[in-house]
C-alpha positions in Angstrom: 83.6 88.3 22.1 84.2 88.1 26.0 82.1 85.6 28.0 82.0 85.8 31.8 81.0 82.4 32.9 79.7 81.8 36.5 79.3 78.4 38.2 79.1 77.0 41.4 80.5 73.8 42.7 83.1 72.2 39.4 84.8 70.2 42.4 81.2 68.5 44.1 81.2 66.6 40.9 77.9 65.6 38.6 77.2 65.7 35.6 76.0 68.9 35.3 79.4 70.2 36.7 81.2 68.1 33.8 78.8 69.4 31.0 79.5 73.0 32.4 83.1 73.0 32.5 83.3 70.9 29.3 81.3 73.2 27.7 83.2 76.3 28.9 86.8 74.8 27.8 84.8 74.1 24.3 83.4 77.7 24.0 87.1 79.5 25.3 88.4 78.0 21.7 86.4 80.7 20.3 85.6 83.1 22.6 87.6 85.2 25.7 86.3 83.6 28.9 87.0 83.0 32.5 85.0 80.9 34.9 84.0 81.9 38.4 83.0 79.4 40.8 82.9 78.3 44.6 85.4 75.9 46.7 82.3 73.0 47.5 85.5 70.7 49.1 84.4 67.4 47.0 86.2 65.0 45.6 87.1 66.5 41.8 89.5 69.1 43.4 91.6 69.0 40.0 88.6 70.5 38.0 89.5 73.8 40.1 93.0 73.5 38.3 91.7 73.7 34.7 93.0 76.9 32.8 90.2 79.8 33.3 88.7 78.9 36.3 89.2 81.1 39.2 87.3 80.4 42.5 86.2 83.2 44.2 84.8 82.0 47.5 83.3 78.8 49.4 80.0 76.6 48.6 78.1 78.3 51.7 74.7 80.1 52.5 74.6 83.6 51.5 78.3 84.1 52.0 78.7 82.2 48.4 76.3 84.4 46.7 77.6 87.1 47.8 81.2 86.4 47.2 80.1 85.6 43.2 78.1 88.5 43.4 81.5 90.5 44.2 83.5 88.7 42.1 81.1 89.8 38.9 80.6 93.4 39.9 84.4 93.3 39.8 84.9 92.4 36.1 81.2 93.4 35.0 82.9 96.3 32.4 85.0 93.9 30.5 82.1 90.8 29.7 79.9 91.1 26.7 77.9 88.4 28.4 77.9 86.7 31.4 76.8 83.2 31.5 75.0 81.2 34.7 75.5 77.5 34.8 74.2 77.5 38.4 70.6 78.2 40.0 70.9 78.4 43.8 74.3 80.0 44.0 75.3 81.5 40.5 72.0 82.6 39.2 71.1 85.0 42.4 74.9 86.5 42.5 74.4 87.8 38.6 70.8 89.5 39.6 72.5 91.3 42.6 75.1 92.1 40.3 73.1 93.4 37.9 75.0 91.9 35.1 73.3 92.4 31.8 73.0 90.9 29.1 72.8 87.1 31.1 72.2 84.3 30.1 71.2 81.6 32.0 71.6 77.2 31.3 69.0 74.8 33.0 70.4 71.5 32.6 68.0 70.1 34.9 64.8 71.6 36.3 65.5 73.7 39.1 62.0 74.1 40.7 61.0 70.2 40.3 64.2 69.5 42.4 63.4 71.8 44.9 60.1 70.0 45.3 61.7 67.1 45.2 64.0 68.0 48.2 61.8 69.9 50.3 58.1 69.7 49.2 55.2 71.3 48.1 55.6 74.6 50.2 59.0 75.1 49.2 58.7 74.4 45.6 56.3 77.3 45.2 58.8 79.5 47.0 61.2 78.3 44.6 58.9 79.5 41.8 58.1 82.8 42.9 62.0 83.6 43.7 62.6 82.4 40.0 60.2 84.3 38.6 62.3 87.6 40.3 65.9 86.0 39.4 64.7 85.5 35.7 63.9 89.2 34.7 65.9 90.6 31.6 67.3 86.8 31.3 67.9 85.0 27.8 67.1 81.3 28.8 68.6 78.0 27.6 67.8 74.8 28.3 69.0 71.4 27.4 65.9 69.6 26.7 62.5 70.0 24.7 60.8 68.5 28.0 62.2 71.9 30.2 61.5 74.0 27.2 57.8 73.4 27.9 58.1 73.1 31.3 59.4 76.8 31.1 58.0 78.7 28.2 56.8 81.4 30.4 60.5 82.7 30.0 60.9 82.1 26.0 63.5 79.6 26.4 65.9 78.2 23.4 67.1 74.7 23.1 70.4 73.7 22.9 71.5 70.0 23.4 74.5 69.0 25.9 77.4 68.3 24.1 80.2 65.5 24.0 83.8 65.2 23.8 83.7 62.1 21.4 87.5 62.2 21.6 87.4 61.1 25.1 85.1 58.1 24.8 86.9 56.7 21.6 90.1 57.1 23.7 88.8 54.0 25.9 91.0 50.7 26.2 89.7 47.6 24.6 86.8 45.8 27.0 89.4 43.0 27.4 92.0 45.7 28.8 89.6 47.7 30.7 88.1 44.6 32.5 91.1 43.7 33.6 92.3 47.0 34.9 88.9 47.2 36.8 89.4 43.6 37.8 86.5 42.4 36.1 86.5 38.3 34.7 86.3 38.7 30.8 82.6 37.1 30.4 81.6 39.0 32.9 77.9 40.4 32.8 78.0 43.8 33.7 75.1 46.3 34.0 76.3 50.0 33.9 74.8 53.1 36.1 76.9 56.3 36.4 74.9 59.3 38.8 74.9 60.0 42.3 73.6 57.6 44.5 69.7 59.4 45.8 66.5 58.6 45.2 65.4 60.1 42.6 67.8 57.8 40.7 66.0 54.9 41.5 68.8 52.6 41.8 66.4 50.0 43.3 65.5 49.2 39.5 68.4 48.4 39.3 68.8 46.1 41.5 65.8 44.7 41.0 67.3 43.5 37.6 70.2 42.2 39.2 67.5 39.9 40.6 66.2 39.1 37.4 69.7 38.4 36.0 71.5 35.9 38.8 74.8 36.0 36.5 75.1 39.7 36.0 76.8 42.8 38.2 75.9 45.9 38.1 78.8 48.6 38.6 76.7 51.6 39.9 79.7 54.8 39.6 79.0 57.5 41.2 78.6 59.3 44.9 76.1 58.2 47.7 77.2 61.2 50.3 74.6 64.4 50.3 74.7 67.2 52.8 71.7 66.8 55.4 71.1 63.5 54.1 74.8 61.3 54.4 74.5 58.2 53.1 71.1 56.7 54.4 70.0 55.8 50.3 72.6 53.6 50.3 72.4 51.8 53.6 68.9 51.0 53.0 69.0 49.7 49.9 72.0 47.6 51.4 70.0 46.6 53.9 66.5 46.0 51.9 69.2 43.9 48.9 71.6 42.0 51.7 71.4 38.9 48.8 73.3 41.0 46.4 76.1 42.5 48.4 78.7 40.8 46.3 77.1 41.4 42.4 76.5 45.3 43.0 79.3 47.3 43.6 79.1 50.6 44.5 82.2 52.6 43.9 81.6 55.9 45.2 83.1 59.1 43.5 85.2 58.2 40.1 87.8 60.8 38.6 86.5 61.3 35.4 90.1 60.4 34.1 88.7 57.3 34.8 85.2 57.4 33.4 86.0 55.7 30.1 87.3 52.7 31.8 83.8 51.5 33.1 82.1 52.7 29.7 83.9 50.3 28.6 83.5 47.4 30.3 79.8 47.8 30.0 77.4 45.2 28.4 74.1 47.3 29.1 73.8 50.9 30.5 70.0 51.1 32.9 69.0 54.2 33.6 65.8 54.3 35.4 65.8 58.3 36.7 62.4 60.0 38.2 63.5 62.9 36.5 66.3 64.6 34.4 67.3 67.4 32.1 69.6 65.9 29.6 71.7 63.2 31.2 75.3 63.4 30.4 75.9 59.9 31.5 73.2 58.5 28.5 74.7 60.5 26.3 78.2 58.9 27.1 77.1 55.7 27.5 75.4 55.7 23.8 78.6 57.6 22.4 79.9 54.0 23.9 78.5 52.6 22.0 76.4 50.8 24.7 72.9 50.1 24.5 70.6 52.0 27.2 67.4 51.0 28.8 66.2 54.5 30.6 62.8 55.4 32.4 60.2 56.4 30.1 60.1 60.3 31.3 60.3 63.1 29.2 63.9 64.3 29.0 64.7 60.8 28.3 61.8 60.3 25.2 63.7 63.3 23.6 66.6 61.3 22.1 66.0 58.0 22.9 63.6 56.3 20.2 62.3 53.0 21.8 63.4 49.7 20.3 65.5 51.8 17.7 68.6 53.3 19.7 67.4 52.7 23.6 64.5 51.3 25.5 62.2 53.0 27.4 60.4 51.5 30.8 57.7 53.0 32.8 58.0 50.4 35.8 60.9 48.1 37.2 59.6 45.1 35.7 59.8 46.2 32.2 62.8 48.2 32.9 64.3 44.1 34.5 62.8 42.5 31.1 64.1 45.2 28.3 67.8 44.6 30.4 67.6 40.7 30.6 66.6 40.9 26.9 69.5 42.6 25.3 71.8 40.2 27.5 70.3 37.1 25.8 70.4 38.8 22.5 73.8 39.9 21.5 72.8 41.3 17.7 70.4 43.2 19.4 72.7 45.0 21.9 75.5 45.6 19.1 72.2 47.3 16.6 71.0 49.3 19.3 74.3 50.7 20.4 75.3 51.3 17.2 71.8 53.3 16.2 72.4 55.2 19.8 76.3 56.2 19.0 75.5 56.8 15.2 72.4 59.5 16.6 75.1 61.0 19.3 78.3 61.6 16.8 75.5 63.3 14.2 74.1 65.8 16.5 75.7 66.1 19.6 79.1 66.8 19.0 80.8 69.1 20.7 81.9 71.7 17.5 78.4 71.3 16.5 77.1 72.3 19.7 79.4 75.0 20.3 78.8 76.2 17.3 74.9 77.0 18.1 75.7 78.4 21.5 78.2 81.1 19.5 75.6 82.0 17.3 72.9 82.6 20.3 75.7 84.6 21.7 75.8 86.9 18.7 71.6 86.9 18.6 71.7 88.0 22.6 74.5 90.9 21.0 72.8 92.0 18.2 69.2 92.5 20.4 70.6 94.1 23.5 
């Protein structure tokens, strides 16, 4: 089987672009497959590197859809499928292309970001464009909460997937504190994303109020095109008092990843919205017990009081966080119930294993 798989921006970063290529490198094991993708100039350059990926143009307004478009109309004989981890830029190329059978991944929901973004008006633009793109598509999605959001197109679940190998190669906590510079009873509160506000890092800090002995390491970027980094100078300026117990670290090679998983105590995660969040999923394959907002995506997999918490408001989200620290059975139970749930079903083999067998379903229909 040949899969042509087509992408955007692997070297902007996010967790989306991790679970993409992840997933990509997990499939090539067992199928022929090459991944297109654009030149976004971020900070994961070396993802551009990995073995099949070929970029064929620049992250850039239509030039980028046009160049993908190209690149698929070039190679569209030789693919039994072609595969569209990307929306905006990835999604429109394939359509132009007319590249059939494709099959398109939502790992987050497309249309409710939009809104989020640009408002009302656009989001129903967004809509009606989709409901164009997503003609003769096979959809996937990665969680039961976009399934029903988008059962107009017959979508089919199928859960991110982890490389547990990575996160059980993490140093001790001893040795990874100390490499991050950390004291060894340190307190530390862990939030991996990118720094904007529909991550609602002000929960977060928040709890940092609520705990006076704890830090919170938040990993992740705080730079967006047309918006810089005004998220983070206003929460800077709104939390002056806790300047030196959050520390923002900006963009983290993933290389490096495992090193804060595993100097983590508590992993918060207090999202508007999400599809499947790669950086829960790590954190509970961690081992590391979770406190996330009480949203959809996130009531999927977490099971509250049993392996997670879930919080509605930042006062609960403060009090399930400042309850685990004061209760170190409980943390060690509910990380173990979250990594035991993670290594069952949401292993990579497994995983790749059900997206093989929906690539021989989209075969044997078309």
């Amino acid at each position: 089987m040949r899969v042509l798989f087509v992408g955007s921006h692997l070297d902007k970063g996010g967790g989306q672009a991790l679970q993409t290529l992840q997933l990509f490198e997990g499939l090539r094991r067992s199928v022929d497959g090459e991944y297109l993708c654009l030149r976004a100039g971020g900070d994961h350059a070396e993802l551009l590197q990995r073995d099949g990926v070929r970029v064929v143009g620049s992250l850039r307004l239509p030039q980028g859809v046009l160049d993908l478009r190209n690149a698929i109309q070039a190679e569209r004989g030789d693919w039994d499928i072609v595969q569209v981890f990307d929306t905006y830029f990835a999604l429109p190329a394939a359509f132009l292309a007319r590249a059939h059978p494709r099959a398109v991944l939502f790992g987050t929901d497309p249309v409710h970001y939009v809104r989020w973004r640009y408002g009302e008006v656009a989001r129903a633009a967004a809509w009606a464009t989709l409901a164009v793109l997503m003609r003769d598509t096979y959809l996937v999605v990665n969680s039961p909460a976009l399934a029903d959001d988008y059962d107009r197109f017959s979508p089919t679940f199928i859960p991110n997937g982890l490389d547990l190998g990575r996160i059980a190669a993490a140093p001790p906590k001893e040795e990874a504190r100390r490499l991050l510079g950390l004291a060894p009873d340190a307190r530390v509160i862990l939030w991996i994303g990118k720094v904007v506000t529909a991550k609602r890092v002000e929960w977060l800090l928040e709890t940092l109020r609520r705990i006076p002995d704890a830090t919170l390491l938040a990993v992740g970027g705080y730079k967006e095109e047309h918006f810089g980094d005004r998220y983070l100078r206003e929460l800077r300026a709104k939390y002056p008092d806790l300047s030196d117990r959050a520390v923002f670290t900006g963009e983290v090679p993933y290389s490096r990843i495992v090193l804060y998983l595993a100097v983590a105590d508590v992993f918060g995660f207090p999202s508007e919205f999400e599809g499947m969040p790669n950086a829960v999923m790590e954190a509970m394959a961690a081992a590391i017990p979770v406190v996330a907002s009480d949203i959809p995506a996130h009531r999927a997999f977490l099971k509250h009081g049993e392996n997670g918490f879930l919080a509605g408001d930042p006062e609960s989200f403060g009090r399930m966080i400042a309850d685990l620290f004061a209760d170190p059975a409980l943390r060690a139970q509910v990380g173990a119930r979250g990594q035991q749930l993670v290594r069952a079903e949401f292993s990579f083999p497994r995983v790749c294993e059900r997206w093989l067998a929906y690539y021989r379903q989209i075969l044997a229909t078309s």
